[in-house]
C-alpha positions in Angstrom: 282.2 25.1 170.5 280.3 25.6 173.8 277.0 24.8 175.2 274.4 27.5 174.7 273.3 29.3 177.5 272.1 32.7 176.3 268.7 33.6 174.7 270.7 35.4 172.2 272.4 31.9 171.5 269.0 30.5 171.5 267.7 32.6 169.2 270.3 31.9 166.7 269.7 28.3 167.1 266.0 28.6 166.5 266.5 30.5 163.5 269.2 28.3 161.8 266.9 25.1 162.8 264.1 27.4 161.0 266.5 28.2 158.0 267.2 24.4 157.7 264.5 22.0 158.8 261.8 24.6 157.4 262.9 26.3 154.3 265.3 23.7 153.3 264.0 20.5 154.3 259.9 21.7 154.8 260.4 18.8 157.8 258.1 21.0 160.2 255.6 24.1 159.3 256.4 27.8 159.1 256.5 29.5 162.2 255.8 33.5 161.8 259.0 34.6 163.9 261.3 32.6 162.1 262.3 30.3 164.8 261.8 26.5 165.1 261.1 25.4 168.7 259.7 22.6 170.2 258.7 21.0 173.5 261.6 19.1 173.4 263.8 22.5 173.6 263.1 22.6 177.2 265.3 19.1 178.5 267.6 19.5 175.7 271.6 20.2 176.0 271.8 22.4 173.4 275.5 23.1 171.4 276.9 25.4 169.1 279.5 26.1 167.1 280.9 30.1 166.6 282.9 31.0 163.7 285.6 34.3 164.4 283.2 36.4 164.8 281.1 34.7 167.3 277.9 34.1 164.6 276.6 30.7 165.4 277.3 28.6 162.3 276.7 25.0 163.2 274.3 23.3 166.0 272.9 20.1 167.7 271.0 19.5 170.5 271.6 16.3 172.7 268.8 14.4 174.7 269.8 11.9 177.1 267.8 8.7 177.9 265.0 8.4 179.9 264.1 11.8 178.0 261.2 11.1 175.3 263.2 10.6 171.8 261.8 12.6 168.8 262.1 9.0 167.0 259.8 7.8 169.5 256.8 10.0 168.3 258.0 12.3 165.7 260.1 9.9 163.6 258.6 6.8 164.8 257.8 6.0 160.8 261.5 5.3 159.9 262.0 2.5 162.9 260.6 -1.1 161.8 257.5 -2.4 162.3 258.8 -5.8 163.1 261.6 -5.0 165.5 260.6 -2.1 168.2 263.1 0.0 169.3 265.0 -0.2 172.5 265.9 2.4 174.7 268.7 2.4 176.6 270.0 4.2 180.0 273.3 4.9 178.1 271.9 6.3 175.1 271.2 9.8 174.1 269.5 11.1 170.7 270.8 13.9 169.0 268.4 16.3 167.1 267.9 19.3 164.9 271.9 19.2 164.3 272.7 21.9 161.3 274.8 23.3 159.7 274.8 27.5 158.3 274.6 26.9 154.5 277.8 28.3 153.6 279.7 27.2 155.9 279.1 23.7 155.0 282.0 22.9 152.7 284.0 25.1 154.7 287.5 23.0 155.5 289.2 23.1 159.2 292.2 21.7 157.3 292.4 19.9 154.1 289.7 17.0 154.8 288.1 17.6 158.1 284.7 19.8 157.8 282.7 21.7 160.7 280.6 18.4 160.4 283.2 16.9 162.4 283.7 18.9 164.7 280.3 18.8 165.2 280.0 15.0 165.9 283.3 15.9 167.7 280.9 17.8 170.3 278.5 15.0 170.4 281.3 12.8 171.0 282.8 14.5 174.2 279.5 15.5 175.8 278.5 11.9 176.0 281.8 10.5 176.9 281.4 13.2 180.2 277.8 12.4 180.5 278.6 8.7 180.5 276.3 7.8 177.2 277.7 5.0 174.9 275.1 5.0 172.4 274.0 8.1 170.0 270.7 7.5 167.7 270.0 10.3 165.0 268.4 11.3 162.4 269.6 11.6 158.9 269.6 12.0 155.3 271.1 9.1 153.2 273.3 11.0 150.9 274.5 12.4 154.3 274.6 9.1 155.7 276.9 7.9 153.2 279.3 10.7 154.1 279.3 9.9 158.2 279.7 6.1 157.2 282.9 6.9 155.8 284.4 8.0 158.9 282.0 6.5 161.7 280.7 3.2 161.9 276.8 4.2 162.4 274.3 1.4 161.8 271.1 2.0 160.4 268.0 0.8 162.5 265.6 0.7 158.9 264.7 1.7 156.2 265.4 5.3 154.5 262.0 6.8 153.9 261.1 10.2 152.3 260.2 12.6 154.4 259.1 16.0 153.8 259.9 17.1 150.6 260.7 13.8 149.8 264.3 14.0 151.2 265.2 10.3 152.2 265.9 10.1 155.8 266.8 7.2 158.2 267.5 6.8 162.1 271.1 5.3 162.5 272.7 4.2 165.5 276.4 4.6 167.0 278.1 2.7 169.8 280.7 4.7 170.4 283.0 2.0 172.1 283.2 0.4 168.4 283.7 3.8 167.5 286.8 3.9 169.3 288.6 0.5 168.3 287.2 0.9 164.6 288.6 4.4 163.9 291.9 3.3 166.0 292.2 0.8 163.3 291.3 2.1 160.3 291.8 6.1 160.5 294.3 6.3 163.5 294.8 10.2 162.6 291.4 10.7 162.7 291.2 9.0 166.3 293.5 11.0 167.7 292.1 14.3 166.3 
């Protein structure tokens, strides 16, 4: 896991996001390279994930409060109408967070996934960067699946978007994080 800092990293980024939030999830339009950028690339903290044979196989990038959020603008469908969102100083929103296709079933050890360690990296940067709060975006079957081991909150509704995939914006405080996992999944804590 390490923060990427090469274009060749970055190129490997913008082609998985195109492999996934193009091909898969038709979420943005084509682009004729095959890479997925955005303006949002340039004040990002972008992270990856390198399997053996340093191939990037899993990736998120992190943007920190007061940067614009893509569920400001982008997104801004899925918040409620009747309660506006707010924005805090210790809050950062992670986007574009994928996954190579075949690697996602792929096992660390019997239960935990590159998923985790994943939100494992989002975890750590934001407890260095001082952020208690992590808004994404996410599909509800996936939802399901991080509600069983983290205590995200959803902020509305789950609406189709692009192809119709039903996607939501949930929110983590990672402080309740901490006590809740302690509690409940103590092995999971510590990991």
């Amino acid at each position: 896991i390490k923060t990427l800092s090469t274009h060749e990293e970055m190129d490997a980024a913008f082609r998985l996001r195109h492999e996934v939030f193009v091909d898969e999830l038709k979420w943005v339009p084509a682009s004729p390279d095959g890479m997925e950028k955005d303006g949002y690339d340039s004040f990002a903290h972008p992270i990856g994930i390198f399997d053996g044979e340093n191939k990037l196989i899993g990736y998120v990038r992190l943007i920190p409060a007061p940067q614009p959020f893509m569920i400001e603008k982008e997104f801004a469908c899925l918040l409620p109408k009747d309660k506006p969102f707010r924005k805090l100083s210790s809050m950062a929103e992670s986007t574009r967070i994928c996954i190579q296709k075949e690697y996602r079933k792929s096992l660390l050890d019997s239960s935990l996934t590159i998923g985790h360690l994943l939100y494992k990296a989002i975890y750590q940067w934001c407890l260095i960067q001082d952020i208690r709060f992590f808004v994404t975006i996410v599909e509800k079957r996936y939802y399901r699946f991080l509600k069983y081991f983290f205590p995200f909150e959803p902020l509305g509704d789950f609406l189709p978007l692009g192809s119709g995939v039903m996607s939501g914006i949930v929110l983590l405080d990672f402080r309740k994080m901490e006590i809740v996992l302690k509690e409940t999944k103590p092995e999971f804590s510590k990991w």
